[in-house]
N, C-alpha and C positions, 0 to 999 in steps of 0.2 A: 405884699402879697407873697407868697409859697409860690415860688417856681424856683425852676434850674435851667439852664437852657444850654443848648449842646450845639457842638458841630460835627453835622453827621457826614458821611460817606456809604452813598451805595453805588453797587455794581449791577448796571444792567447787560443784558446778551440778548440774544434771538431767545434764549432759553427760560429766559427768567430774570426777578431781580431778588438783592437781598442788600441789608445793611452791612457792611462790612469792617466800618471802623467810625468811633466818635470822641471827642474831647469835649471835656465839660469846662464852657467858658466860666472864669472868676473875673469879676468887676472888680476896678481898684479899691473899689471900697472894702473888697474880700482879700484881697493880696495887703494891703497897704494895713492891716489890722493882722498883726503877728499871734495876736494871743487866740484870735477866732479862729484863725489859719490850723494851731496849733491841737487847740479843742477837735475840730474835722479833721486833726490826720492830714491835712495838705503837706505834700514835703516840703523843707527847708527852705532849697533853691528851685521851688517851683516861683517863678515872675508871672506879670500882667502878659498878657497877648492876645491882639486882639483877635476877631474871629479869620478875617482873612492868613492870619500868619498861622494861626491854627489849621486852618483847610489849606495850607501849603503844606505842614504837616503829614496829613491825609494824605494826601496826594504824593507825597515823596517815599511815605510807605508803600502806597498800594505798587506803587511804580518798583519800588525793589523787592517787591515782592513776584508771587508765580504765575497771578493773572497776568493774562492777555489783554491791555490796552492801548486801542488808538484813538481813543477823544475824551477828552474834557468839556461835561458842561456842571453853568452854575449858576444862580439868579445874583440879579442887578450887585447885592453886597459884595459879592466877589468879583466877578466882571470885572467890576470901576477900577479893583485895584488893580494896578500899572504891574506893581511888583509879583503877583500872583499871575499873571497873562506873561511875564516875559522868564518866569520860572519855566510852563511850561513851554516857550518856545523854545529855550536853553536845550529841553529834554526831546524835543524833535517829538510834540505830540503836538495832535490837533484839538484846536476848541472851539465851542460855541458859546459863546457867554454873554446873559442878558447886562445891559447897562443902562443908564438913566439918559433920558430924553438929553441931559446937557452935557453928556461924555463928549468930553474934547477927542478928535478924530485929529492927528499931526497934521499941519501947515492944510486942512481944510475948515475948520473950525466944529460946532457942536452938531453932534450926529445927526440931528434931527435937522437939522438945516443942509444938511449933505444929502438928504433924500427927500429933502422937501419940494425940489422941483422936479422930480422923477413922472415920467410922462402916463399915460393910462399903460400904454403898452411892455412898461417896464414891471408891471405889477402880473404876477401869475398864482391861481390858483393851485395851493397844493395841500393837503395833508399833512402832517406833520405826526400821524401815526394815530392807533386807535384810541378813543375814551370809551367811559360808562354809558356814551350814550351814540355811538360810530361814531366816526371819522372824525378828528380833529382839523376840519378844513378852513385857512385862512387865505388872504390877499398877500403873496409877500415878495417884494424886491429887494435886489440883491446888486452891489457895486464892487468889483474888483482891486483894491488899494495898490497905487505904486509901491515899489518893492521901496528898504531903508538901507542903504551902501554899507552904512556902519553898524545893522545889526545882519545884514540879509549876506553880504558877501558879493561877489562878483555871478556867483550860481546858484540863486536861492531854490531851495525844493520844496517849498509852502509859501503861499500868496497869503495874504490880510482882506480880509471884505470887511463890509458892513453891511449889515440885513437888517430889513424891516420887516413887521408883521402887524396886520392891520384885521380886525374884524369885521369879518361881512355884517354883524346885523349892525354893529357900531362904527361905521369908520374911522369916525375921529379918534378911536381907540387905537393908538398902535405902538409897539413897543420897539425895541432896539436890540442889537445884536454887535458883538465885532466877532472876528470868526479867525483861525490861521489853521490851513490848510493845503495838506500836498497840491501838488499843480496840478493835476490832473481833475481836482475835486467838482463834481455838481454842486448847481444850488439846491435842487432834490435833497442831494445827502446832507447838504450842511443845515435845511430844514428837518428831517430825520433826525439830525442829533439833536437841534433845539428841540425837537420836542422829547427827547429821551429823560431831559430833568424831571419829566412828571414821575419819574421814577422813584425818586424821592419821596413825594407824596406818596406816592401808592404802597410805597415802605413803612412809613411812619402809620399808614393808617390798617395796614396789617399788622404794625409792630402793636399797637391800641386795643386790636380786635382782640391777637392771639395769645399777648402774652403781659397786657396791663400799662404798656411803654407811658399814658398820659397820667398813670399813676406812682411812676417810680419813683418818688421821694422817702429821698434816704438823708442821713445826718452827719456822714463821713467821707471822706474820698475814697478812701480804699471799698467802701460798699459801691459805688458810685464806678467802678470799675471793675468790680468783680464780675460782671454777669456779661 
């Protein structure tokens, strides 16, 4: 099939959102075949990497760059990985990041089993910002993680949760979160950020409307980054 498939970054604010940076994944079957590579313009010593090492990437730009950011979010692909979560703890930013039902949680075991016995009263109704159709309102509880000696310090100044999100018309529907955040942080806010990833969609499907983004196929890398 004709596709390409990309790792995007956008920037959301109070103000707006916009795409701000992307790399175009190559499968080893693309990297590992010199002559095709060559054909498309791929540089020399471009290597395989996969998607999360790519949106560490992203992330390491925006970050030195002139924007104002204090959180990172990103669905389940990135989340899970270990090495992309402890990047930005390194950088002293906060994140919201979805993971899969069997994300191991340190010396408590799989996430979902960490919130599985959470009581009615532990579940609160909140928002997580507006959609196409109001409010975005979910079931979601929230657990505060002990601190890690040997990443956290004797004075750590961000705590570790885990968050659940549960659908009212469906409840056995519910997804996961790990979160790391200043100490002072609400569960409010750290739902707020979860729901800030739909920002991405709502980019891509601007990027569609306005300017053709699900038809951009091209046959070189250098086109493939020109725009």
């Amino acid at each position: 099939e004709n596709c390409q498939i990309g790792v995007f970054a956008a920037y959301a604010s109070a103000r707006g959102r916009a795409l701000v940076d992307r790399e175009l994944y190559l499968p080893k079957s693309w990297i590992e075949d010199r002559q095709r590579c060559r054909a498309a313009r791929i540089p020399e010593d471009r290597g395989f990497a996969t998607k999360p090492e790519l949106a560490r990437g992203l992330v390491l730009r925006a970050l030195s760059s002139s924007l104002p950011i204090a959180w990172v979010t990103a669905d389940a692909a990135y989340g899970q990985e270990w090495r992309f979560r402890r990047m930005l703890e390194e950088a002293g930013i906060g994140y919201v990041l979805a993971v899969p039902k069997s994300q191991q949680v340190p010396s408590l075991g799989r996430i979902d089993h960490v919130l599985a016995g959470a009581p009615d009263e532990a579940w609160e109704r909140i928002s997580c910002g507006p959609g196409s159709k109001g409010p975005r309102v979910y079931d979601w509880a929230a657990a505060r993680l002990p601190a890690v000696a040997d990443l956290d310090g004797s004075d750590p100044t961000h705590h570790r949760w885990v968050l659940a999100r549960r659908s009212l018309a469906r409840p056995d529907e519910v997804a996961y979160y790990l979160a790391y955040a200043p100490l002072s942080t609400t569960v409010t806010t750290l739902v707020r950020v979860a729901g800030t990833r739909w920002a991405i969609e709502e980019c891509f499907q601007a990027a569609k409307n306005e300017c053709g983004l699900d038809q951009y196929e091209v046959r070189r890398y250098v086109g493939w980054y020109r725009h």
